[in-house]
C-alpha positions in Angstrom: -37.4 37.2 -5.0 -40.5 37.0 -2.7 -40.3 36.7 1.1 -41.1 32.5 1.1 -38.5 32.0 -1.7 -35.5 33.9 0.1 -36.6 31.8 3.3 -36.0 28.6 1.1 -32.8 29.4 0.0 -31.5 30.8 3.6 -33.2 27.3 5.2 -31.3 25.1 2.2 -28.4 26.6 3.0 -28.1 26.7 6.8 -29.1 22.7 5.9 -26.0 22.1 3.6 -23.7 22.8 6.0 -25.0 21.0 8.5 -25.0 17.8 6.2 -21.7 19.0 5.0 -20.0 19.5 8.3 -19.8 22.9 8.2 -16.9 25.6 7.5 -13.5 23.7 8.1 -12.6 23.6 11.8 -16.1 24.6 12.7 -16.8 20.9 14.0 -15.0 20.4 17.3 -14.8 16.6 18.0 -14.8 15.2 15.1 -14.4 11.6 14.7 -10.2 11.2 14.2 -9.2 9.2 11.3 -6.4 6.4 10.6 -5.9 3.8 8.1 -5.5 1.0 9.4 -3.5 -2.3 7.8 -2.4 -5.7 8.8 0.3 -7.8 7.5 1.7 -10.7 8.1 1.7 -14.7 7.1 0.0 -18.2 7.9 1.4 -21.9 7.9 -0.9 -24.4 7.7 0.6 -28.3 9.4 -2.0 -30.7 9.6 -4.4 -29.5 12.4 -2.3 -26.3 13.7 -2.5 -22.7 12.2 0.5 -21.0 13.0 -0.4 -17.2 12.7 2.1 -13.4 12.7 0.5 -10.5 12.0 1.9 -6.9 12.5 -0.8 -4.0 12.5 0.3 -0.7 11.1 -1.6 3.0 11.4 -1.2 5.5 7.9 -2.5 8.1 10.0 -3.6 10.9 10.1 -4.1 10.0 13.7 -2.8 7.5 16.1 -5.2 4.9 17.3 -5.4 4.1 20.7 -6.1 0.7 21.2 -7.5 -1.6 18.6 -8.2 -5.0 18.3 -8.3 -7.4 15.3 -10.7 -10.5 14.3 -9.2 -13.6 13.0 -12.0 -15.9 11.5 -11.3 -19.4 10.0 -12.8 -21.5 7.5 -13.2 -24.7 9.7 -13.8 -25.2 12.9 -11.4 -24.7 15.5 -10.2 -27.3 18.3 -12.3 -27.0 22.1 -8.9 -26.6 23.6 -7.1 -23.5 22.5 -3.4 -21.9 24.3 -3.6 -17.9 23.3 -1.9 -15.3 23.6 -3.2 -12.9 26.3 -4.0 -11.2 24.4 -6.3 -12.6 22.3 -9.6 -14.1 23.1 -11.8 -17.5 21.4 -15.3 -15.5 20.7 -16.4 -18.4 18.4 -16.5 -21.5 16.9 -14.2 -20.5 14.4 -13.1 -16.8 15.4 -10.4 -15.6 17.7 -10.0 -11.8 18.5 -6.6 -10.2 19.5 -5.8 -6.7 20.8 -3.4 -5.1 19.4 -2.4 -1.9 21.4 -1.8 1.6 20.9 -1.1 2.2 17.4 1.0 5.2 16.6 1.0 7.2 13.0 3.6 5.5 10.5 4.7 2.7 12.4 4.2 -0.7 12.6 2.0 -2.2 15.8 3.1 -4.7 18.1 3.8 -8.5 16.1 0.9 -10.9 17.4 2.2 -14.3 17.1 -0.1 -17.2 17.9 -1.1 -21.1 16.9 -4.6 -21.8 17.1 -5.7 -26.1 16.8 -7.9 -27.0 14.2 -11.0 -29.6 15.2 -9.1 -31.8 12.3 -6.6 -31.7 10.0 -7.4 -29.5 7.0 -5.7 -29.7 3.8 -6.8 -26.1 3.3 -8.2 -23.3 5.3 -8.9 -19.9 4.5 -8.3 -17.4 7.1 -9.9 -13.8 7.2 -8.4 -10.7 9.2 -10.3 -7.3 9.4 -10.6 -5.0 12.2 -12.2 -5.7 15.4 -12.3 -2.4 16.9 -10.5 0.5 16.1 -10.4 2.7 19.0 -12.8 4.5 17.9 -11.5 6.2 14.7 -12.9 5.9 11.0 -11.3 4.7 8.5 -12.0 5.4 5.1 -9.9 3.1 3.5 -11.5 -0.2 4.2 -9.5 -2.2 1.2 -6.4 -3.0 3.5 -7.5 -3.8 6.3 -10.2 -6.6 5.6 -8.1 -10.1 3.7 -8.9 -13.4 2.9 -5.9 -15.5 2.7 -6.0 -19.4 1.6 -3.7 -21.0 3.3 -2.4 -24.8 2.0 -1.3 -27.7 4.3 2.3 -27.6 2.5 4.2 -26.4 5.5 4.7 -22.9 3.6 4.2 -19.4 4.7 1.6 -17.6 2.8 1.9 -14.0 3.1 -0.6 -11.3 3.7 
């Protein structure tokens, strides 16, 4: 093998595992990773959303401080009465922190009502993550739902 060719193979190399990440534990700070889920249920009563959601970390790393995004299908009253912690960021979207997260446990229960501009007989609400202190989760199919949620007066689990 000529000079050029073994240069080639040294560069592709040295290349791989930098796109690979290297040798295990040769990457200090890597990004920490958790798996994130929410649960919980929605009542739909007339014009009022009544909302409980518990967040829960899988690991393999505690998260700590997250926040999630609640987003509904119709618009939402002017007038709200949250939670502190949660905050209106938009016509139809509310965002709520939901603290330190540790591995294997469930989170903090957020309970909160938000008013509807009018009465819906149907709404569909979405959850997913807000911000997740920063961790990366791989595992994107639990924590992002879409729940349709009937004026009956029942809970509709999620």
């Amino acid at each position: 093998m000529g000079v050029r060719a073994r240069t080639w193979v040294l560069l592709g190399g040295c290349l791989g595992a930098v796109v690979a990440g290297g040798p295990a534990g040769a990457v200090s700070g890597a990004t920490p990773r958790a798996d994130l889920s929410f649960h919980g249920s929605a009542v739909l009563t007339g014009d009022r959303v009544e909302v409980r959601l518990t967040p829960r970390d899988a690991g393999p790393s505690a998260v700590k401080d997250a926040s999630v995004r609640l987003r509904w299908s119709v618009a939402l009253a002017e007038r709200q009465e949250l939670p502190a912690a949660c905050a209106r960021t938009g016509e139809r979207t509310v965002v709520c922190g939901t603290g330190a997260l540790a591995v294997g446990r469930a989170g903090r229960t957020l309970r909160l009502t938000v008013g509807l501009r009018r009465a819906a007989s149907e709404v569909t609400l979405e959850v997913e993550p807000a911000w997740n202190g920063g961790v990366s989760d791989p595992d994107r199919s639990n924590d992002r739902l879409k729940v349709l949620v009937l004026d009956t007066g029942d809970a509709y689990a999620f």
